[in-house]
KEKE-3310 file (N, C-alpha, C; in steps of 0.2 Angstrom, whole numbers, plus 5000, padded with zeros to 4 digits):
npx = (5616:5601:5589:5582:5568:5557:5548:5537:5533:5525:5511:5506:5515:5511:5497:5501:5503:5493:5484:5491:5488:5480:5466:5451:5451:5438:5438:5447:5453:5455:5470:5471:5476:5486:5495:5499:5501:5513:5525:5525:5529:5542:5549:5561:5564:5572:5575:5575:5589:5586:5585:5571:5566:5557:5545:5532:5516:5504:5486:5471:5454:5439:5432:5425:5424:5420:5408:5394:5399:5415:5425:5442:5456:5472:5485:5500:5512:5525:5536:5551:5552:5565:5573:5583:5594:5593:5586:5570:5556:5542:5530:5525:5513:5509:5494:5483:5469:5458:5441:5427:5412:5402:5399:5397:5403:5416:5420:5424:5435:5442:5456:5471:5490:5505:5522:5534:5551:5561:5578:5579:5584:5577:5567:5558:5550:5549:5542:5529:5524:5524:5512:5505:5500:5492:5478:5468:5471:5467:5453:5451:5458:5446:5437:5427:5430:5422:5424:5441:5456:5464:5476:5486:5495:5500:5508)
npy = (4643:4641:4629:4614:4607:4594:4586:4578:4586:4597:4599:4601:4610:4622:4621:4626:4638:4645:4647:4654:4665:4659:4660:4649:4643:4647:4660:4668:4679:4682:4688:4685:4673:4672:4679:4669:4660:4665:4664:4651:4649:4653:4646:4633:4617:4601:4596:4588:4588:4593:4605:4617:4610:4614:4623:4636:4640:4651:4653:4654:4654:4648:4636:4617:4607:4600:4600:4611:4627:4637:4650:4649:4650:4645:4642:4635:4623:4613:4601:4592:4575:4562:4547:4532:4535:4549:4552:4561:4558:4559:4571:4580:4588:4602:4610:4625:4628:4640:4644:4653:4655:4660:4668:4683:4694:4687:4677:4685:4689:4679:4668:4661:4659:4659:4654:4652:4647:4641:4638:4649:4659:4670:4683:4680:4688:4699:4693:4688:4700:4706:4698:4704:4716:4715:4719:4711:4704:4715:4711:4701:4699:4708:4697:4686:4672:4657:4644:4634:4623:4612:4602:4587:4580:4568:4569)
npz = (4836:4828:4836:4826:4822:4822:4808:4810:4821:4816:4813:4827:4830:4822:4827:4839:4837:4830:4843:4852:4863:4870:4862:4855:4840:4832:4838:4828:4817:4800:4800:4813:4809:4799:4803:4815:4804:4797:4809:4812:4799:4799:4808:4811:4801:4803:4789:4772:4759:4750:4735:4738:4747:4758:4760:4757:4756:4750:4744:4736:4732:4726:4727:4728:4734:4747:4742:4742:4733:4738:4747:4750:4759:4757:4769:4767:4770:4766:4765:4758:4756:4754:4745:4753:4744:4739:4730:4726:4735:4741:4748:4762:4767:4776:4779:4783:4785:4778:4779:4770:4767:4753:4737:4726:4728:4733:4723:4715:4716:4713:4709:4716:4718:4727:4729:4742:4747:4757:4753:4744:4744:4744:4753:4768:4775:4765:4755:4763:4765:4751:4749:4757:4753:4741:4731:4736:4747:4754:4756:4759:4771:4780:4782:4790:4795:4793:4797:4801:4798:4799:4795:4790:4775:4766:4750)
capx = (5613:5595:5586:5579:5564:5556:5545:5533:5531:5523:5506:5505:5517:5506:5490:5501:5504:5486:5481:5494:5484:5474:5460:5449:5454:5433:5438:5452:5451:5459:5475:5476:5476:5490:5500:5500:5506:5520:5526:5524:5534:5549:5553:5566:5564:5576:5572:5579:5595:5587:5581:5563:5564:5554:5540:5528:5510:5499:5483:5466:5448:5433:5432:5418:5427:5415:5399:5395:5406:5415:5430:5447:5462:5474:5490:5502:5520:5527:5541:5551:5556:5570:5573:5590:5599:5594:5580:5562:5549:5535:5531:5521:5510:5504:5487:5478:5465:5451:5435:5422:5407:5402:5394:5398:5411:5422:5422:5427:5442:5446:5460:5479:5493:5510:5526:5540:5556:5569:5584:5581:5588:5572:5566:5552:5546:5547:5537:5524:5522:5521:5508:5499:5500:5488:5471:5461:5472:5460:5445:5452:5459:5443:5433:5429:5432:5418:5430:5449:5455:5473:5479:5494:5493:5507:5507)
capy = (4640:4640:4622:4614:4604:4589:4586:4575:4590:4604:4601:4604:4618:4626:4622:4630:4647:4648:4646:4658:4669:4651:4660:4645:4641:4649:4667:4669:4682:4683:4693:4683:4666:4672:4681:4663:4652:4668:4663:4644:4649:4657:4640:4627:4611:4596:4593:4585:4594:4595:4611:4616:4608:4615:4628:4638:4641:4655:4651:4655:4653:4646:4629:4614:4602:4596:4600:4621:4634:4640:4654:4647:4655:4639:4643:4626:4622:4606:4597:4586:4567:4559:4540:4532:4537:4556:4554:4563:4550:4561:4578:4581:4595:4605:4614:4628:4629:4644:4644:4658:4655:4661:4676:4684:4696:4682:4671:4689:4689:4674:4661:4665:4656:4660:4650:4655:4641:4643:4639:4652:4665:4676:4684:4675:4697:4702:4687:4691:4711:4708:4695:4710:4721:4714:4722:4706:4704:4720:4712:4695:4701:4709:4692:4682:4664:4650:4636:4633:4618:4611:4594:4585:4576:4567:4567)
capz = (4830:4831:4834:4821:4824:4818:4803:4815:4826:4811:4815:4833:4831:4820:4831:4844:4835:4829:4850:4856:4869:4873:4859:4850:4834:4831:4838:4825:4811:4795:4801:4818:4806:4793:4808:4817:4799:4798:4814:4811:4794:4802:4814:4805:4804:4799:4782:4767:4758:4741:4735:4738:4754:4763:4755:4761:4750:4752:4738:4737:4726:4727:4728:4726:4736:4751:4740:4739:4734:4745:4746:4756:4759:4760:4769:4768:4773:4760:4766:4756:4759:4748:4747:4754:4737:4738:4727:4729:4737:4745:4751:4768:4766:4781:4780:4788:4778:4782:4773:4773:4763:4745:4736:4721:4729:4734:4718:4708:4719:4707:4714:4718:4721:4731:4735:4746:4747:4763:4749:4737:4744:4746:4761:4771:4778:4761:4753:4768:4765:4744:4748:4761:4748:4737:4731:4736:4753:4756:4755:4763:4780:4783:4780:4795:4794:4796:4799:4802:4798:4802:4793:4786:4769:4760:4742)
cpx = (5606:5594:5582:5573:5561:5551:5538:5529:5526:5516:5504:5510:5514:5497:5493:5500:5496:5482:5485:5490:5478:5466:5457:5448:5444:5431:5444:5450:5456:5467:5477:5479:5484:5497:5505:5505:5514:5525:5527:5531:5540:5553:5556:5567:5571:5572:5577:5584:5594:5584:5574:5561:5559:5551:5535:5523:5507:5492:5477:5463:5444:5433:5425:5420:5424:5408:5398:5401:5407:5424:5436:5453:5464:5482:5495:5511:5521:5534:5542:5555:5560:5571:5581:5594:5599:5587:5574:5558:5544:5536:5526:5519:5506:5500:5483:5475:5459:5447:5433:5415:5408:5398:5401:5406:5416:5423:5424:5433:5447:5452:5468:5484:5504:5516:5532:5545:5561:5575:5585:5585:5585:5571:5558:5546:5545:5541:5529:5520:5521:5512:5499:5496:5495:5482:5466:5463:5467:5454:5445:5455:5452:5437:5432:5426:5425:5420:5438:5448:5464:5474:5485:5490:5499:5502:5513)
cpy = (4639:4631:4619:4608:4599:4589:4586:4580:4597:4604:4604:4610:4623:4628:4629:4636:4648:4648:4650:4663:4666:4656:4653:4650:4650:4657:4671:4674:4681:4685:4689:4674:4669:4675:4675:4659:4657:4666:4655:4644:4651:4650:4635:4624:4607:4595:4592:4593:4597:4603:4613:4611:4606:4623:4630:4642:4646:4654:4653:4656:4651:4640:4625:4607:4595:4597:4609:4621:4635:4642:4652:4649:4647:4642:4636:4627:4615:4605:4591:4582:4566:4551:4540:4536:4545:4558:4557:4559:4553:4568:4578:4588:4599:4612:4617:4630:4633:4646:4650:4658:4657:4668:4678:4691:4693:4679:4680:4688:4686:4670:4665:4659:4659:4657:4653:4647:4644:4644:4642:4658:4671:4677:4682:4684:4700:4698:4688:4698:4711:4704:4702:4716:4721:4717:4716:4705:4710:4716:4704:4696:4706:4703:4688:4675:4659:4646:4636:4626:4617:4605:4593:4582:4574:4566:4568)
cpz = (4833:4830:4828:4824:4819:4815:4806:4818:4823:4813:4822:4836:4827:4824:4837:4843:4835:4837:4854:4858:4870:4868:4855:4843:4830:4833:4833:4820:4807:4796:4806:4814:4802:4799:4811:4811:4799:4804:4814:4804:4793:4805:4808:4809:4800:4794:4776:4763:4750:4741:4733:4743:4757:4759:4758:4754:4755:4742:4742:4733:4731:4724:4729:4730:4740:4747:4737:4738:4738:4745:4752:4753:4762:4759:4773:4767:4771:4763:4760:4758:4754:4751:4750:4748:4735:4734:4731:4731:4740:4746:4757:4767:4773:4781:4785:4781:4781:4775:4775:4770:4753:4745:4730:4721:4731:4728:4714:4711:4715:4712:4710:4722:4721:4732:4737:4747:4752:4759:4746:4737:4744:4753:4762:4771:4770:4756:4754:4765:4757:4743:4751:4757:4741:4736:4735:4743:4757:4758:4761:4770:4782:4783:4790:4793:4796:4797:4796:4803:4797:4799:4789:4781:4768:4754:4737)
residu = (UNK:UNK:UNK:UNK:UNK:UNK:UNK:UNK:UNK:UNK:UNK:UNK:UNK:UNK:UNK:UNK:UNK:UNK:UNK:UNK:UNK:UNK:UNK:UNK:UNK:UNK:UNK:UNK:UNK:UNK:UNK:UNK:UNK:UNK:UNK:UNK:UNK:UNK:UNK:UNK:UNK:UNK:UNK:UNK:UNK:UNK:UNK:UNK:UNK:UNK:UNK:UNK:UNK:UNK:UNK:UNK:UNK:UNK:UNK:UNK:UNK:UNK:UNK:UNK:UNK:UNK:UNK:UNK:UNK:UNK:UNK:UNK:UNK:UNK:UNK:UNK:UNK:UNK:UNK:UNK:UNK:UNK:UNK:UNK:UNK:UNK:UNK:UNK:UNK:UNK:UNK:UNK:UNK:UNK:UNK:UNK:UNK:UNK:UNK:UNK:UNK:UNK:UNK:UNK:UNK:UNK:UNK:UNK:UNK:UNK:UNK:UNK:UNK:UNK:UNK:UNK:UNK:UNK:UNK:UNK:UNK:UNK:UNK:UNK:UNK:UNK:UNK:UNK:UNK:UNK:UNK:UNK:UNK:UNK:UNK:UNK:UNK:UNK:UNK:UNK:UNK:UNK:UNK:UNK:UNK:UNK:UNK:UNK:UNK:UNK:UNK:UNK:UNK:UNK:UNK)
# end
């Protein structure tokens, strides 16, 4: 059985993947970033037994967030918590979030959003290859990134 790993542990196995062949985060391209969160989103952790567990986003727009526009591919790994009684109490959201700038042929792209669920009974490769298959995945794995950015949230 494979091992399952701890919640705690999601960011710095995610920094790991996106650093595997010791490249900085600042020479990554689009396809080495998305390779990495695939590989981050294959590993299983301990997580709660409700359904929607454990979730993987792929999403992307153009955003006003820190100030300009600015086009981000936000690939996030959602764990849920439940309180002693089984209920829902929180979700941890783990973020790689890659910006690129703006311009008029990124904001046509328009905003897209993805989710993938361990429990549902879908395939994780197949998930992947419909998301690659995209017209706009064209234009975005040739983009290269002005900032990677890795963080947790709860919410």
């Amino acid at each position: 059985m494979t091992p399952r790993r701890s919640v705690d542990e999601a960011v710095a196995l995610l920094e790991g993947e996106l650093r595997a062949g010791h490249r900085a985060l600042a020479d990554l391209g689009t396809e080495d970033v998305w390779q990495s969160f695939l590989r981050f989103g294959r590993l299983l952790f301990d997580v709660s037994e409700a359904p929607d567990g454990d979730g993987l986003l792929f999403q992307y727009g153009t955003h006003s967030f820190d100030g300009s526009p600015t086009f981000t591919v936000d690939l996030t790994r959602q764990f849920e918590f439940s309180d002693a009684d089984g209920d829902h109490d929180h979700y941890l959201q783990v973020h790689c979030e890659v910006r690129y700038g703006s311009g008029p042929s990124l904001e046509a792209l328009g905003s897209f959003d993805s989710w993938f669920f361990h429990d549902s009974g879908d395939n994780l490769e197949e998930w992947a290859r419909a998301l690659t298959e995209l017209s706009a995945w064209t234009a975005i794995k040739m983009l290269t990134p002005t900032e990677i950015r890795v963080f947790q949230e709860r919410v």
